[in-house]
C-alpha positions as CSV (number, residue, x, y, z in Angstrom):
1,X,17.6,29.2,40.7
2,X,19.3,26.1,40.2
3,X,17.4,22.9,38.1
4,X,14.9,20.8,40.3
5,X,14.6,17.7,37.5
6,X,16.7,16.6,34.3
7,X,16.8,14.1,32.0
8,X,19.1,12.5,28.9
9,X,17.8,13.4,25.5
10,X,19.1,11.3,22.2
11,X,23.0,10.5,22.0
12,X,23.9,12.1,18.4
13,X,26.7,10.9,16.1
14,X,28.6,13.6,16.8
15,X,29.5,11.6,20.6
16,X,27.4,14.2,22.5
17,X,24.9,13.8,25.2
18,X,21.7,16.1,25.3
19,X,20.6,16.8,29.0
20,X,17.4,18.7,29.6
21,X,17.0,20.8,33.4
22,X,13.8,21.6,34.3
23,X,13.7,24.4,36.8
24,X,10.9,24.8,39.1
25,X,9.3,27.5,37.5
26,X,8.9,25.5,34.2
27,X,12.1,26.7,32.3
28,X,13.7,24.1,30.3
29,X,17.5,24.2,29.7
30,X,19.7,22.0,27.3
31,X,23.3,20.8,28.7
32,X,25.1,19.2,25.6
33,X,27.9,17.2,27.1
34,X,30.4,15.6,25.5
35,X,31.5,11.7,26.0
36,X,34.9,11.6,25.7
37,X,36.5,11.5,29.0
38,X,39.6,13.2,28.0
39,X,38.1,16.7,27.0
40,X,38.2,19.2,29.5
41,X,35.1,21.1,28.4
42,X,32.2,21.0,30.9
43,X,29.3,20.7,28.0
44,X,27.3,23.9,27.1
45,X,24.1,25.2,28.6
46,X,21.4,26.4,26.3
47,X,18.4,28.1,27.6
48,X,16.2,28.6,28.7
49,X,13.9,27.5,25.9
50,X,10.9,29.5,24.5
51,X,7.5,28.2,24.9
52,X,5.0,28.3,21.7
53,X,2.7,29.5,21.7
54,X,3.4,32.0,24.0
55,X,1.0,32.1,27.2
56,X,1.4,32.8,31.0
57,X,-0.5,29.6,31.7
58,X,2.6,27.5,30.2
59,X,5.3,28.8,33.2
60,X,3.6,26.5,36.3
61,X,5.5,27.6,39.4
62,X,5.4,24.1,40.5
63,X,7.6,21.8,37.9
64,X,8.7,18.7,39.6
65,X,9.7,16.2,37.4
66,X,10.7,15.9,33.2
67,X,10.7,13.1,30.6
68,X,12.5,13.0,27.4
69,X,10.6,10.7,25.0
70,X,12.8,8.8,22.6
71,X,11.3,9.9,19.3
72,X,12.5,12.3,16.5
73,X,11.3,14.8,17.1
74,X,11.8,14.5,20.7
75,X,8.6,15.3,22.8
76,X,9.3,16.6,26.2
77,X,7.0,15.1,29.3
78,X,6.9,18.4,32.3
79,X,4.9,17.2,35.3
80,X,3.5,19.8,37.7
81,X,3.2,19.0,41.8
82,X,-0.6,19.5,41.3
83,X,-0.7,17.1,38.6
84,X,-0.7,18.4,35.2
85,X,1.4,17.2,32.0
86,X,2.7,19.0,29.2
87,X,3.6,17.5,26.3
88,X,6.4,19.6,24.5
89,X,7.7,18.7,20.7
90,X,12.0,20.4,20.8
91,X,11.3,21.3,16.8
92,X,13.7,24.2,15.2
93,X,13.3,27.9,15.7
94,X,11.7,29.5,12.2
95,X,12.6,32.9,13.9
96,X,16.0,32.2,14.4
97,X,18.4,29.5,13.1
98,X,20.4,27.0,15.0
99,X,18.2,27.6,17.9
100,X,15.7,25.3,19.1
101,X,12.4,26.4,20.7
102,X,9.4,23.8,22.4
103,X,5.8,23.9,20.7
104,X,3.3,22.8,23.3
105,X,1.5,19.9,21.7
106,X,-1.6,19.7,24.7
107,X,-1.9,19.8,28.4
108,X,-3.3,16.9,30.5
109,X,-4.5,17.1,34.3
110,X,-4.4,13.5,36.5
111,X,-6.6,13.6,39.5
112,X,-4.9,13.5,42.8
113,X,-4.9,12.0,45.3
114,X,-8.1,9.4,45.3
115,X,-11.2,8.5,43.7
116,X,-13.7,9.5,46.4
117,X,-13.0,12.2,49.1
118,X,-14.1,12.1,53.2
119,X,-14.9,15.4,54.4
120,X,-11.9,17.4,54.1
121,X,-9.4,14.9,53.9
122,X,-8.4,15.8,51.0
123,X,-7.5,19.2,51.9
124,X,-4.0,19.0,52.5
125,X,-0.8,21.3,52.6
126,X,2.0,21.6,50.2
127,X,4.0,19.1,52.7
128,X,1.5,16.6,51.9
129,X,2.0,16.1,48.6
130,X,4.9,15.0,46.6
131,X,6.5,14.9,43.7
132,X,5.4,13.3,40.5
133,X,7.9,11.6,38.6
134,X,7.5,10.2,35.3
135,X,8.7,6.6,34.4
136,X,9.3,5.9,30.5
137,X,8.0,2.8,28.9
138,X,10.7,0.9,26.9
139,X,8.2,-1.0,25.0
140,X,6.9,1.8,23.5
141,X,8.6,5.3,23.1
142,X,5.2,7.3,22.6
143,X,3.9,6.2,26.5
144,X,5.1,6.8,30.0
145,X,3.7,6.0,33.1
146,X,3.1,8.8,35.8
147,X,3.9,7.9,39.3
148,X,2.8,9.9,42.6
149,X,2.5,8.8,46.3
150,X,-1.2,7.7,45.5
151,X,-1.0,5.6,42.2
152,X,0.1,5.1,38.8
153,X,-0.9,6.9,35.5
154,X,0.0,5.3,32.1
155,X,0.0,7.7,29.7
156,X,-0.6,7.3,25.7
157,X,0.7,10.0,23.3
158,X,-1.1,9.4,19.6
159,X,1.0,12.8,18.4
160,X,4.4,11.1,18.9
161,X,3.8,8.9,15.4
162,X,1.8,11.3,13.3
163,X,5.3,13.5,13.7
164,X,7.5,10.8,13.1
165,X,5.3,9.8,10.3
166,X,5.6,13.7,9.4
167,X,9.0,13.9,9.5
168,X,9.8,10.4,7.4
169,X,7.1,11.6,4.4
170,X,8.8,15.0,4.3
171,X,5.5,16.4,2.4
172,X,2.2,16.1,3.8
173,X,-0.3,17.6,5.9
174,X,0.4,17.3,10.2
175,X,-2.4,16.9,11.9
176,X,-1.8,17.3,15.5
177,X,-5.8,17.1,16.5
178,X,-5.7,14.1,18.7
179,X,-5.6,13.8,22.8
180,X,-3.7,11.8,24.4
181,X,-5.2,8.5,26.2
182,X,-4.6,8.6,30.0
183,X,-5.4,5.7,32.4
184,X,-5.4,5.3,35.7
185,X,-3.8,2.0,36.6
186,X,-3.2,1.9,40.4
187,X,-4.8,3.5,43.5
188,X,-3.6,3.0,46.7
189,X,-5.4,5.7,48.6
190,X,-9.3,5.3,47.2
191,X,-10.6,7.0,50.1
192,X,-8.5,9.8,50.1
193,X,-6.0,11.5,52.5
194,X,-7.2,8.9,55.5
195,X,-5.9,6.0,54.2
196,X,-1.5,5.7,55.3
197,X,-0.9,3.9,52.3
198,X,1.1,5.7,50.1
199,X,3.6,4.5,46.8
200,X,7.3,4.2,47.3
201,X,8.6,3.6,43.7
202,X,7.9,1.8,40.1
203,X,10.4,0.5,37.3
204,X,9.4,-1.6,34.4
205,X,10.9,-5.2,34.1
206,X,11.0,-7.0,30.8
207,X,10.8,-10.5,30.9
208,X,11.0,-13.0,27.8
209,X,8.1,-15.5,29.0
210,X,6.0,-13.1,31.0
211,X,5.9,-9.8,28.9
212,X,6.8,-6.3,29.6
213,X,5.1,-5.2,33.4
214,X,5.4,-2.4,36.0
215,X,6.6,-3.7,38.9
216,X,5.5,-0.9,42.1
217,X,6.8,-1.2,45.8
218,X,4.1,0.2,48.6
219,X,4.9,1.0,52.0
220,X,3.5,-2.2,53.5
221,X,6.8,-3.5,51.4
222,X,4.2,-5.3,49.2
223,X,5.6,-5.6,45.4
224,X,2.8,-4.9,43.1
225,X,3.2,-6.3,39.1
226,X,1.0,-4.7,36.9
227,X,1.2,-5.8,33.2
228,X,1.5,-4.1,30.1
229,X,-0.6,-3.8,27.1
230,X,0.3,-3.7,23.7
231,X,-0.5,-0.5,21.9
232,X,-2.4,-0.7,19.0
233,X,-1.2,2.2,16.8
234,X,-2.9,0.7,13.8
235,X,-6.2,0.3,12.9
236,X,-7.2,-3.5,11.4
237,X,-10.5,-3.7,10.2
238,X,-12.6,-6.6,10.9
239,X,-14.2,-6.6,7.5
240,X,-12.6,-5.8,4.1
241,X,-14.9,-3.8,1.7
242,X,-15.8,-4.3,-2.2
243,X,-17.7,-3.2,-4.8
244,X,-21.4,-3.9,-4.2
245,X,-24.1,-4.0,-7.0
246,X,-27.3,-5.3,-5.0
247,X,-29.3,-3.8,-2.7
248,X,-27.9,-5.7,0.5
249,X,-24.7,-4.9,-0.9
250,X,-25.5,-1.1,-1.3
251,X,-26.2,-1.5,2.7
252,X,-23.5,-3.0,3.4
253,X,-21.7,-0.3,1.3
254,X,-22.8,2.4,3.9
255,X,-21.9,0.0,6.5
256,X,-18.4,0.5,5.4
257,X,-18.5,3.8,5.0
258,X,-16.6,3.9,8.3
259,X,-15.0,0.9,9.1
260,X,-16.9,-1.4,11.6
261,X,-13.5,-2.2,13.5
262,X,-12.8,1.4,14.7
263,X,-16.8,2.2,15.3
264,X,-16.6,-0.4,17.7
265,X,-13.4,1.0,19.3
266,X,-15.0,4.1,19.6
267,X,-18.3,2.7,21.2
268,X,-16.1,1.1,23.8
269,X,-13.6,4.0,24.6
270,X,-13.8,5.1,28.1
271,X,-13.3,8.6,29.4
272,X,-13.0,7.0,33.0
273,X,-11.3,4.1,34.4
274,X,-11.5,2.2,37.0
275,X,-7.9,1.1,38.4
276,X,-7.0,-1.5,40.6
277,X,-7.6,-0.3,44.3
278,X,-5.1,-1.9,47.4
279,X,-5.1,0.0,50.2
280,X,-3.1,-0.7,53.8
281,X,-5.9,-1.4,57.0
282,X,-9.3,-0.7,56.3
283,X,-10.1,-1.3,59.7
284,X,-10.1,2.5,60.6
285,X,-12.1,3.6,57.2
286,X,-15.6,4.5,58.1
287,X,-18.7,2.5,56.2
288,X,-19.9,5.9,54.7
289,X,-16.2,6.3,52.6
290,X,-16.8,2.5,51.9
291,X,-20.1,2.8,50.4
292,X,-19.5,6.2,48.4
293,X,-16.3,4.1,47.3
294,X,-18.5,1.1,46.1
295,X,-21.0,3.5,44.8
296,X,-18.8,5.5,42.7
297,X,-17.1,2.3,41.0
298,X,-20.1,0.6,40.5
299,X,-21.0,3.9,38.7
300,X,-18.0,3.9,36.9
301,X,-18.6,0.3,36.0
302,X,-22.0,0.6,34.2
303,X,-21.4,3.7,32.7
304,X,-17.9,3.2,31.2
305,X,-18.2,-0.8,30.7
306,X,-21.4,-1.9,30.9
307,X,-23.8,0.9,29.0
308,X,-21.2,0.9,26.4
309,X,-20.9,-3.0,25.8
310,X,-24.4,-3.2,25.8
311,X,-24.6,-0.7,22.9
312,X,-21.5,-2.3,21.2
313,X,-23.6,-5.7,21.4
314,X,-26.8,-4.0,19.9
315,X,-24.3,-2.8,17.2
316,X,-22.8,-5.9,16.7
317,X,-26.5,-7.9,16.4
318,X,-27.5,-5.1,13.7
319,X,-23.9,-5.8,11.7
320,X,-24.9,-9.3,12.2
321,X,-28.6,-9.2,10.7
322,X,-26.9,-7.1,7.7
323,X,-24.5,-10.1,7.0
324,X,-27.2,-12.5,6.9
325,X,-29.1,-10.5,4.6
326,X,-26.0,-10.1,2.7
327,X,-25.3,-13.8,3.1
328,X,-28.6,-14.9,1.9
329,X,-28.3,-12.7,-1.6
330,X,-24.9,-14.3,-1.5
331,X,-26.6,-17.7,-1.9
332,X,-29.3,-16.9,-3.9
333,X,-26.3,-15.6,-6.5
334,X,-24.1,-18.3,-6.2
335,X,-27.6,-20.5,-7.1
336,X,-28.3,-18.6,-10.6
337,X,-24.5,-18.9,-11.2
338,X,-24.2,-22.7,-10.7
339,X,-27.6,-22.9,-13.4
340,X,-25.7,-20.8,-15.3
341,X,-22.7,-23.2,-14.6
342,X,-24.7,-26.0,-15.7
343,X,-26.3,-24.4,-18.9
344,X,-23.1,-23.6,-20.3
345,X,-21.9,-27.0,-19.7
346,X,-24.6,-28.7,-21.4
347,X,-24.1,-26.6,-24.5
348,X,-20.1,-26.7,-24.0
349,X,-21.0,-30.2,-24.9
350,X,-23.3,-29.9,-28.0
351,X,-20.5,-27.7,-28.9
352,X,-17.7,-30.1,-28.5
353,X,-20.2,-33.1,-30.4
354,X,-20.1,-30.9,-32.9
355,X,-17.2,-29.9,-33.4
356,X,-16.0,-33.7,-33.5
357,X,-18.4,-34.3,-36.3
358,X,-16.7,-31.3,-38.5
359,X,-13.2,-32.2,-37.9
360,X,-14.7,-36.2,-39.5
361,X,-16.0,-34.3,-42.2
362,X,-12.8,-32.0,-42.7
363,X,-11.0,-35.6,-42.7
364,X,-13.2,-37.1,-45.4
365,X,-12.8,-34.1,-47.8
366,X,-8.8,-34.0,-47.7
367,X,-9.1,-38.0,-48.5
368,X,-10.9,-37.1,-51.2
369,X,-8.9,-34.4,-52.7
370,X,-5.9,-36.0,-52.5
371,X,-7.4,-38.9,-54.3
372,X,-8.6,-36.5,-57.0
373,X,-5.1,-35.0,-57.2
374,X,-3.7,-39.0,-57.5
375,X,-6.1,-39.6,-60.2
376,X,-5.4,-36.1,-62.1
377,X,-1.1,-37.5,-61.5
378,X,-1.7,-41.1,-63.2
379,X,-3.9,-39.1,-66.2
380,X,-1.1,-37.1,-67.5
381,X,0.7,-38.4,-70.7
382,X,4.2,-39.7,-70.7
383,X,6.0,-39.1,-74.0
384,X,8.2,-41.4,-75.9
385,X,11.7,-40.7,-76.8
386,X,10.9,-40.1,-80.2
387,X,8.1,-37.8,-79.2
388,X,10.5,-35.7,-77.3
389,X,13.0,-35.7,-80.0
390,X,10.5,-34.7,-82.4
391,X,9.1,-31.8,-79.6
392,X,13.1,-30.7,-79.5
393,X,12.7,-30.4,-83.5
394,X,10.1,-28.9,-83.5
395,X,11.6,-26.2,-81.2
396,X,14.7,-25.8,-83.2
397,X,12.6,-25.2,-86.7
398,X,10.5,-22.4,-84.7
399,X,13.8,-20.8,-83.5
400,X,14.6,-21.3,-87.5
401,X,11.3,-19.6,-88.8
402,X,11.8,-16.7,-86.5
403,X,15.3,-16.0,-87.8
404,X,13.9,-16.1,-91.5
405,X,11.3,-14.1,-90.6
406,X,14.2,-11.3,-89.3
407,X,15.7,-11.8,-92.7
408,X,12.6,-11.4,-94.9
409,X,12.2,-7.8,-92.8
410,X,15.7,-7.0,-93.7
411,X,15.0,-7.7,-97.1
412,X,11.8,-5.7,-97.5
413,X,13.3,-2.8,-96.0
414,X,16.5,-3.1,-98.4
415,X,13.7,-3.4,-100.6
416,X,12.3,-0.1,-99.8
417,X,15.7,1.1,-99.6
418,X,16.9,0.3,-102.8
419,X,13.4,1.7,-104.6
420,X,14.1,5.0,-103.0
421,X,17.6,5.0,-104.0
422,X,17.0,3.8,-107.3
423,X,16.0,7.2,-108.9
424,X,19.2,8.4,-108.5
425,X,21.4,5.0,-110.1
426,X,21.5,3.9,-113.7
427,X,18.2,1.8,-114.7
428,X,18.8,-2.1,-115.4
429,X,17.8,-3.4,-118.0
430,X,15.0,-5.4,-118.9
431,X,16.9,-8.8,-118.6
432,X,18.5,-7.7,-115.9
433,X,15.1,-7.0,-114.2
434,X,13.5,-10.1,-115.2
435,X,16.3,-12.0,-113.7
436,X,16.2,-10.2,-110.0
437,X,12.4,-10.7,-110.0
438,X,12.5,-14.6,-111.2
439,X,15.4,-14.2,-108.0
440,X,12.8,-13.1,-105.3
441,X,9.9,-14.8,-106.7
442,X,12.3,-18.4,-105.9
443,X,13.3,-17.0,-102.5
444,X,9.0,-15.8,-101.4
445,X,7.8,-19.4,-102.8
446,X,10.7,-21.2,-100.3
447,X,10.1,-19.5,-97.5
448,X,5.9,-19.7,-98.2
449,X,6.8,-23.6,-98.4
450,X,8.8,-23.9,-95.0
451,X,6.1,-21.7,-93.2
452,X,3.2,-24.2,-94.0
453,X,5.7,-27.0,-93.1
454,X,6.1,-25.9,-89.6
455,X,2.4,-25.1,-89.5
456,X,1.3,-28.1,-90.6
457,X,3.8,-29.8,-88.1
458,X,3.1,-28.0,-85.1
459,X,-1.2,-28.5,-85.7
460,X,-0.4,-31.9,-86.3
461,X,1.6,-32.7,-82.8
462,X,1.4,-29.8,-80.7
């Protein structure tokens, strides 16, 4: 059978285009075509591409429409005639290399064609009901809006940036356990299969001044501009948290536990929407489709708005109470610390009075030593010049007396010398020996005379 839907995938470097055919019975092909004009090659068809994991219910026999989202990995968008999504990941084959396979990430069902039936109105052949086609958001490459002859779809794929995130951490845990957001934006039949209005086409226009918005043609030719929102991938919490020592703080502690921003974000998530209704002539609706039509919104309203923001609000008045309490232990603090502030001021200044008075007192002392030293400088005597040539005297007869003494040892042991030796040599005489002892006896008395000199002389100046 030949392909019912296709769609470009990523240009690569290598100046080849990826083109992915959906077939009507769900098979996905991939037609790699080359850019340069001048190569005769008509591309190369891959396909068709298994399905994991395997099951029956993934082959619909009523594919209508693809989407290539403009991630890495690319996630594949296949919309069904009866108006169910699956979101595909094109990831590598671990069975076998240089093939590529599609992991079914989840599977999504839009209702069709209204919000509120009449009768069987709603019962309606295949004829009735066409295609869905899927519009991708530039704004954002992990949402796409799904368009079908009775309103718009704007869905929100939370998966797309846990696997980029995945594949730019290269280590890590996946964690592919979210659902996607789905919201109905537009309704143009919300009685059903009796109202003629039906949805000719949408594209998204950028403008600098006005924002991003989807801009959707009717069949009464009336141009519809439905704006944008911002996704908010990230979560910013309203409060930061800290280290808490009190018992308010404790509270607050549990308080934190989760933080307050994305409890409230989950309080006010909606499972149902309302969208924004336009239909052609109402003149021919009956007041029964009317009413179950008011009914059912006004349902939707206080369940999915109301109920929830009035529980939000009781949230947000018990946060409140706990910030007061933490506010009033907060001031009660910041009172001890200014006493404390003011205590250690008042001592800070004994402190410094006293320090001034030691530093005086260290100031006093160092005039007074260095007066002391002054007085201890003038005290010393100065010696005249014949005092100092009679101190340089003095020095030269002790360097005198110790070179005498050296000789008198010389002598004594020549002494002893010469009486050991003298057992051996002739005996002198007893002139002879009278003479050598008159000798010594004249040298000891000289030498007994200069040491009492010098020791008279140094007790006397010295």
């Amino acid at each position: 059978s030949s392909g019912i839907n296709a769609e470009y995938g990523v240009i690569e470097e290598e100046e080849v285009v990826t083109v992915f055919v959906l077939e009507e019975n769900s098979d996905v092909f991939i037609l790699t075509l080359p850019l340069d004009n001048n190569k005769t090659s008509g591309g190369e068809l891959k396909g068709p591409l298994k399905v994991l994991p395997p099951d029956n219910e993934n082959y619909e026999l009523d594919a209508c429409s693809i989407l290539c989202l403009q991630s890495n990995p690319p996630v594949l968008v296949v919309a069904t005639l009866s108006g169910t999504l699956q979101h595909l990941a094109l990831l590598q084959d671990s069975e076998v290399e240089e093939e590529e396979s599609l992991y079914l990430l989840e599977t999504v069902e839009i209702e069709l064609p209204g919000l509120v039936e009449e009768g069987d109105s709603t019962q309606s052949s295949d004829e009735e009901v066409s295609a869905i086609s899927l519009i991708p958001d530039p704004t954002a490459r992990d949402r796409y809006f799904v368009r079908h002859n009775t309103g718009i779809h704007s869905v929100f794929l939370p998966a797309v940036q846990r696997l980029e995130h995945f594949v730019k951490a290269e280590d890590g845990e996946l964690n592919l356990e979210c659902e996607c957001v789905a919201e109905h934006m537009l309704c143009v039949q919300p009685v059903g299969a009796g109202d003629p209005t039906c949805l000719f086409g949408g594209t998204v226009v950028q403008d600098p001044m006005l924002g991003a918005n989807l801009l959707v043609l009717i069949s009464n030719a009336e141009f519809i501009s439905l704006p944008i929102r911002s996704v908010h991938r990230e979560e910013i919490p309203l409060l930061s948290g800290g280290d808490k020592t009190s018992h308010c703080a404790s509270t607050m502690k549990q308080v934190h536990s989760q933080l307050f921003s994305q409890k409230l974000q989950g309080m006010l998530a909606r499972s149902v929407s309302n969208p924004l209704l336009r239909c052609g002539n109402s003149a021919g609706l009956s007041q029964k489709a009317l009413l179950e039509l008011l009914m059912k919104s006004t349902q939707v309203f206080r369940e999915e708005y109301i109920a929830k923001q009035s529980k939000a609000r009781g949230e947000l008045l018990h946060h409140m109470s706990l910030l007061q309490e933490q506010q009033t232990q907060h001031k009660s603090e910041l009172t001890e610390l200014q006493h404390t502030v003011s205590e250690l001021t008042g001592e800070g200044e004994k402190l410094s009075d006293r320090s001034s008075r030691i530093s005086k007192r260290q100031q006093l002392l160092r005039q007074r030593v260095s007066s002391v030293m002054r007085e201890v400088q003038n005290l010393l005597p100065d010696l005249s010049t014949a005092e100092i040539s009679f101190k340089e005297e003095m020095n030269s007869m002790s360097r005198s007396l110790k070179s005498l003494q050296q000789d008198a040892e010389q002598l004594h042991q020549k002494l002893k010398f010469q009486t050991k030796t003298a057992k051996n040599l002739p005996t002198l005489s007893e002139e002879q020996q009278d003479r050598v002892r008159a000798i010594l006896k004249e040298n000891d008395n000289q030498i007994n005379s200069l040491v009492t000199k010098i020791k008279c002389a140094n007790a006397q100046y010295l």
